[in-house]
N, C-alpha and C positions, 0 to 999 in steps of 0.2 A: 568528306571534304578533301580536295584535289590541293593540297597548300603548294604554290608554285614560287612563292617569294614570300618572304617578313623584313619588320624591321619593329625594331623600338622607338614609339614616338615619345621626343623629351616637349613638352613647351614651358621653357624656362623665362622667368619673370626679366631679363634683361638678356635678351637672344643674341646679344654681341658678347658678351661677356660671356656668356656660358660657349658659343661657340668658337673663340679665342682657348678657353679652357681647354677643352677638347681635342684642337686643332694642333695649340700651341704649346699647353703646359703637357697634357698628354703624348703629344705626339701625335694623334688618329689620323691616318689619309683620309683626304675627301674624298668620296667617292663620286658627288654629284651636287652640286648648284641650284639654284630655281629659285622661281620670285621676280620679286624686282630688286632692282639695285640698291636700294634705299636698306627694305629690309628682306633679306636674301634668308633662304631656310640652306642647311647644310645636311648631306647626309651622309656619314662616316663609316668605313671599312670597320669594322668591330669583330674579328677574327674573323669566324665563320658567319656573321651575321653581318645587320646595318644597325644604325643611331642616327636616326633624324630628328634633328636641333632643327627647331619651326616655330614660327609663330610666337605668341607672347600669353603666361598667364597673369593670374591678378593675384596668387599665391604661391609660392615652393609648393611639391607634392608632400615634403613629410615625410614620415616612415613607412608610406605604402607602397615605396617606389625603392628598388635596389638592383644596379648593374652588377653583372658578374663579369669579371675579366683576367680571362688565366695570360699568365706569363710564362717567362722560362727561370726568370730570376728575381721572386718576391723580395731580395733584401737590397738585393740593386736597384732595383725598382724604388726603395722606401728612400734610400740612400737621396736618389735621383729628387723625389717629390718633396722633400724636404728641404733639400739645394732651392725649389721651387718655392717653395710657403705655402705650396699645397696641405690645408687643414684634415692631418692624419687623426681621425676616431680611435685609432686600436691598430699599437702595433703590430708586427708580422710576428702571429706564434702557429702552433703547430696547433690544429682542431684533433678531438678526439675521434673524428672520420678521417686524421691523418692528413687532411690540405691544409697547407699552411698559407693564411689568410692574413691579409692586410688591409685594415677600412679606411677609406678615405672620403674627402663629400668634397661634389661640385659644388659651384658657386652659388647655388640654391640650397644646398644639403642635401643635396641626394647623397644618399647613400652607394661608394661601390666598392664593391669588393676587389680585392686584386690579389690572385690565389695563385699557386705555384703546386703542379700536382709531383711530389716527390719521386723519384724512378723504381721505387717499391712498393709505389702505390698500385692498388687494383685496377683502378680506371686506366694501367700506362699497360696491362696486359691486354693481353690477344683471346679476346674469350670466345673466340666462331668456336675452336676446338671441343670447349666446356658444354657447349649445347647439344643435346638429344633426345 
């Protein structure tokens, strides 16, 4: 398979609300519009990916569904979404893979994570060299 684009599709039980979250508690750029005017789907810059907020379900997903989203400053970050009322799961501590994670849930509960990769972390090195 030739994968030429993604995105993560959200359908959240009140699509204005979750995409005000997104938009505005978050921060996310939109990236793109569509629909009609009435009820409009959104689909947001997500670092190196997309988040398309669309449509409407008749439940929250629960715990089968979790965003990952790295930072550069998880306590700033925490700092910030508290300022906001955004409902923090677990504060920012340091995981024993060494990314220091912060949980937070949209307006459905979705679960995301919002991670800060340490500058001694493995993942911040240059590994083409390691390969052979």
């Amino acid at each position: 398979m030739e994968v030429l684009s993604s995105r993560v599709l959200l359908h959240p039980t009140d699509p204005a609300r979750s995409q005000r979250f997104y938009r505005d508690t978050l921060g996310l750029a939109v990236y793109r519009e569509f629909g009609s005017p009435e009820a409009p789907g959104l689909v947001f810059h997500l670092g190196n990916g997309l988040l398309e907020v669309s449509g409407r379900a008749a439940a929250p997903p629960g715990e089968a569904v979790a965003l990952w989203m790295q930072v550069r400053d998880v306590h700033a970050e925490h700092r910030r979404l508290l300022g906001e009322k955004v409902r923090i799961l677990r504060e920012p501590r340091e995981e024993p893979w060494g990314l220091v994670e912060l949980w937070i849930a949209d307006p459905d509960g979705v679960r995301i994570v919002v991670v800060e990769i340490p500058e001694d972390h493995p993942l911040r090195r240059d590994q083409r060299g390691l390969r052979r």
